[in-house]
C-alpha positions, 0 to 999 in steps of 0.5 A: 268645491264646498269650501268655494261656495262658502267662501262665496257667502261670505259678506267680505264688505263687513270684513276690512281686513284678513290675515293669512297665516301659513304654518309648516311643520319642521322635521322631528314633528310627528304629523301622521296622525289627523288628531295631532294635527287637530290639537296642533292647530286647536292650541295655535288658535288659542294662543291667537286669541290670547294675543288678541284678548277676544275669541276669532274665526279661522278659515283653514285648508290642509295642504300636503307636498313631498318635502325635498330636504330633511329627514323627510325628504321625498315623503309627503308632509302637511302645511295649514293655510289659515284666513283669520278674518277681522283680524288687521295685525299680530306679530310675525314673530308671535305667530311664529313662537305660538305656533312652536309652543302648538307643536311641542316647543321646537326651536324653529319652524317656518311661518308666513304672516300677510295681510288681506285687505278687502274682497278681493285681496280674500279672493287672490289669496283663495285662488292661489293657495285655499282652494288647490286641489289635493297634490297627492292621491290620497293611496299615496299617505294611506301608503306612507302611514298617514292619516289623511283627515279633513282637508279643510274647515271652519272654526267659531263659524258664527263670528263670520259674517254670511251675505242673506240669501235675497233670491232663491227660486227656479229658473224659467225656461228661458233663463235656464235656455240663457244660463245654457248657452253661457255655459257653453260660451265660457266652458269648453267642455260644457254641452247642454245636451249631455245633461251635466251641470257646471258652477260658476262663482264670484265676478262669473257668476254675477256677470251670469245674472247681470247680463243673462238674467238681468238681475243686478241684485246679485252684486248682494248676494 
């Protein structure tokens, strides 16, 4: 939910084009522990930037999946999903060669470059793979000698652009009586009565401000 909301900040009209990056790692790479995965994605984002000749942002998510062949098979091994944002192209088989020199010169991995252009390209791409939540309970890599670490992280933050927070203060009772009943509208599960709350977020949660709040400022929030 943390990395959905600083997603949602994110002001991708300053942000033309993205690339998505996903980096696997190949049998006979030791990933167990979360510093060698630290260091392994710290070098791929510095052989990045020397490909580029300037410093970039990432935006990374953790992903972990029981591998079905090779001599890890029916064990869980990590995959990295990674949003370089105002970044139009690199070479898919630059991206692949760097991220082989990260983890140890191995003579072959599986990479994926794609570009993301726009808002919504970000988005499908988040949906899809960024924001799924853990496949595995976390017992499960404590089980198998795994470090599980962060699932998830930002890096050169301040190369990102962030929308202004335009409007921040407490709802009337009215619109919270409003924000209520379209909760219960669009969620099931939600009840007013039981005293929880819900988040609602992108074109939800302007269509909450727009139609029950009547504050079209939120398309710039």
């Amino acid at each position: 939910m943390r990395m959905l909301r600083f997603m949602n900040r994110i002001d991708w009209t300053k942000i033309e084009h993205s690339l998505f990056i996903t980096l696997t790692y190949p049998d006979g790479v030791a990933f167990e522990r979360k510093d060698e995965r630290n260091k392994h994605r710290y070098m791929f984002m510095r052989y990045i930037e020397e490909c580029l000749a300037r410093p970039v942002a990432s935006i990374w998510r953790c992903e972990w999946k029981i591998r079905k062949t090779g001599e890890w098979k029916g064990f869980v091994a990590p995959h990295f999903h990674v949003i370089i944002p105002d970044v139009t192209y690199i070479p898919f088989d630059e991206v692949n060669t760097y991220w082989k020199k990260a983890i140890g010169g191995v003579d072959k991995v599986a990479t994926d470059v794609r570009r993301v252009t726009g808002h919504q390209g970000a988005l499908r791409y988040i949906a899809k793979y960024v924001s799924k939540d853990c496949y595995l309970d976390k017992l499960v890599y404590l089980n198998n000698g795994i470090e599980v670490g962060r699932s998830w992280g930002v890096t050169r933050k301040h190369l990102i652009p962030m929308s202004p927070v335009l409007v921040s203060r407490p709802l009337t009772d009215g619109e919270r009586d409003r924000v209520q009943l379209a909760g219960k509208n669009k969620l099931r599960w939600y009840d007013p009565t039981d005293e929880v709350g819900f988040t609602l977020l992108g074109d939800d949660a302007i269509t909450m401000f727009e139609k029950m709040l009547n504050l079209p400022i939120a398309k710039r929030c």
